[in-house]
N, C-alpha and C positions, 0 to 999 in steps of 0.2 A: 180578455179583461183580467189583470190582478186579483190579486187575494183582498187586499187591501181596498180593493170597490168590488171583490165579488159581494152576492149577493148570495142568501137562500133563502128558500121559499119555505116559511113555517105558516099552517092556518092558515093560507092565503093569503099572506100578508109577506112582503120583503123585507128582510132586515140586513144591513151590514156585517159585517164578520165581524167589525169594531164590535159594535153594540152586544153581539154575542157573546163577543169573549165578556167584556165587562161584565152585563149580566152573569153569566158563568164564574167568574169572579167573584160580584158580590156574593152569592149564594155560599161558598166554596170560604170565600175570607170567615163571611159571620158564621156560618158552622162550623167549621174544622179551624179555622185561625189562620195568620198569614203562613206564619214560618209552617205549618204541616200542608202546606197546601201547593203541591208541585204544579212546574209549566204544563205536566203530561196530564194531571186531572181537569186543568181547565179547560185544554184543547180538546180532551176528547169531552166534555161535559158541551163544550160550546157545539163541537162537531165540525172542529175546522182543522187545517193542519197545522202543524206546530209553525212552520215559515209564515203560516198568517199573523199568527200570533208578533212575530218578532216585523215582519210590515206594518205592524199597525202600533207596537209600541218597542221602546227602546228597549229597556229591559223587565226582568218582573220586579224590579223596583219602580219603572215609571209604569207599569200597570197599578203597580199596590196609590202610587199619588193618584193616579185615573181613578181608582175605584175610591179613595176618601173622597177626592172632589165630586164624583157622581154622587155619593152618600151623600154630602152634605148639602146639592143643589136640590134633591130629594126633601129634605126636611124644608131647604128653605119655600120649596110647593107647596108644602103642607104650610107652614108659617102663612104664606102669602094668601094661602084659602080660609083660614082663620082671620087673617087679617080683613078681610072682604066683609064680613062681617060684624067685626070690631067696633062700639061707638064711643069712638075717643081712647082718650092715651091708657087709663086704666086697664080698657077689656084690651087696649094692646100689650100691654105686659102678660097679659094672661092670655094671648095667642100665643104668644111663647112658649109656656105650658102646656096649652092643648099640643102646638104640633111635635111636642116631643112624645106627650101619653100616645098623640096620633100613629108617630112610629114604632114605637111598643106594640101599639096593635097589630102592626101585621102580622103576614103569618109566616111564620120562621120554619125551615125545614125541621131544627131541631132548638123549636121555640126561644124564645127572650130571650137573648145576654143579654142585655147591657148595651150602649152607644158603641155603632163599630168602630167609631172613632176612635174611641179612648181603648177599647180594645185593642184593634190593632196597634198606635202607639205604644203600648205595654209590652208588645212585640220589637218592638222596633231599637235599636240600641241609640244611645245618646248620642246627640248631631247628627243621627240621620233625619233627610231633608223632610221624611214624612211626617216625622215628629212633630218638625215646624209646619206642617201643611195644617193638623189638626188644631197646633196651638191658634193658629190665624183663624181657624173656623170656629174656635171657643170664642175666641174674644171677638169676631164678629157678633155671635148670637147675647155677649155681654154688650155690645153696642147698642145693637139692636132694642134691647129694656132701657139703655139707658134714654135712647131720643124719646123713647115715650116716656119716663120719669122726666126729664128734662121738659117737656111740652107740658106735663099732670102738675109740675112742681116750678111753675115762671121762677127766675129770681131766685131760686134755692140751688144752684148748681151744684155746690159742696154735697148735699144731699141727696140729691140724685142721682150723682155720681158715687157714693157709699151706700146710699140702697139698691143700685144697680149691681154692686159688687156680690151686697148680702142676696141678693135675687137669683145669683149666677152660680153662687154660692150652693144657694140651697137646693136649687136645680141639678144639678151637677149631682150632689152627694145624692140626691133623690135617683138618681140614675142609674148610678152605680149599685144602690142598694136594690133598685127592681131587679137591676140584670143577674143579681145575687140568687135574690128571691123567684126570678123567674116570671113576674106578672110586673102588673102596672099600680099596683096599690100605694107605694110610695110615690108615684107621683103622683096621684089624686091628692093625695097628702100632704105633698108639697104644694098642690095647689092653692089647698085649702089654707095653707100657711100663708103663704102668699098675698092670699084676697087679706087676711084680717091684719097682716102689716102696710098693706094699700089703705084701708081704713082705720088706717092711725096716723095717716099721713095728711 
């Protein structure tokens, strides 16, 4: 059997050598950064050889788009468990916000930055294709506010669509300022902003 469908055995449980690296990956991106972050720390962090590594993605650039898309299918779990719970369009906007405070919360080897999206894009030089990987994931998650403004607001399109922006808006900056900060308290904060511009609508 390949590297590429080997398998190992961690806790009982089998995992891919993909999944490995990836994990190993994300770990490796959001502490250390893209650019400091060589082929040779993540294979030996995964515990696989470095030829698995290159079986299973083309380069460590299509690793770095591998690990923004897993990032952001990640939130959009959390999004979507939020959303389970949601009644109606309003507390859907504001699933939004929790599943971002949500990934704040976890536990970071070397706690909070910051969205490793926008992190690693800050890495990344202008017209690389990751850059646009992230920007398509922003503007999904501005989508995302918008169909629930759009559903909260019949008939006001215009508006919905510019408090969708202001929402995405203030979300984003709230982000950047935790990862600054280290905790999640601007985005409670931006929450909180949030709800009482929904209650003026």
């Amino acid at each position: 059997m390949g590297e590429t469908e080997a398998h190992v055995r961690t806790g009982g449980r089998r995992r891919p050598a993909r999944q490995r690296l990836l994990e190993a990956a994300a770990r490796r991106f959001y502490a250390d950064g893209v650019a400091a972050t060589g082929i040779d720390t993540i294979t030996a962090e995964a515990g696989v050889a470095k030829m698995s590594l290159y079986n299973n993605f083309a380069s460590k650039a299509d690793l770095v788009r591998a690990y923004l898309d897993a990032r952001h299918e990640e939130w959009l779990g959390l999004y979507r468990a939020r959303l389970e719970h949601a009644d109606g369009p309003r507390e859907g906007v504001l699933a939004v916000f929790d599943a971002y405070a949500d990934h704040a919360a976890f536990t970071y080897e070397r706690g909070f930055r910051g969205c490793g999206l926008l992190n690693a894009a800050a890495e990344l030089p202008a017209g690389d294709e990751g850059r646009a990987v992230v920007r398509a994931h922003k503007e999904e998650v501005e989508r995302l506010i918008a169909g629930h403004l759009a559903e909260l607001l019949p008939g006001r399109a215009d508006e919905a669509r510019e408090t969708a922006e202001h929402l995405a808006f203030l979300l984003e900056g709230a982000m950047a300022r935790a990862g600054l900060e280290g905790d999640d308290e601007r985005l409670r904060r931006a929450r909180s902003l949030a709800v009482a511009l929904l209650n003026r609508l």
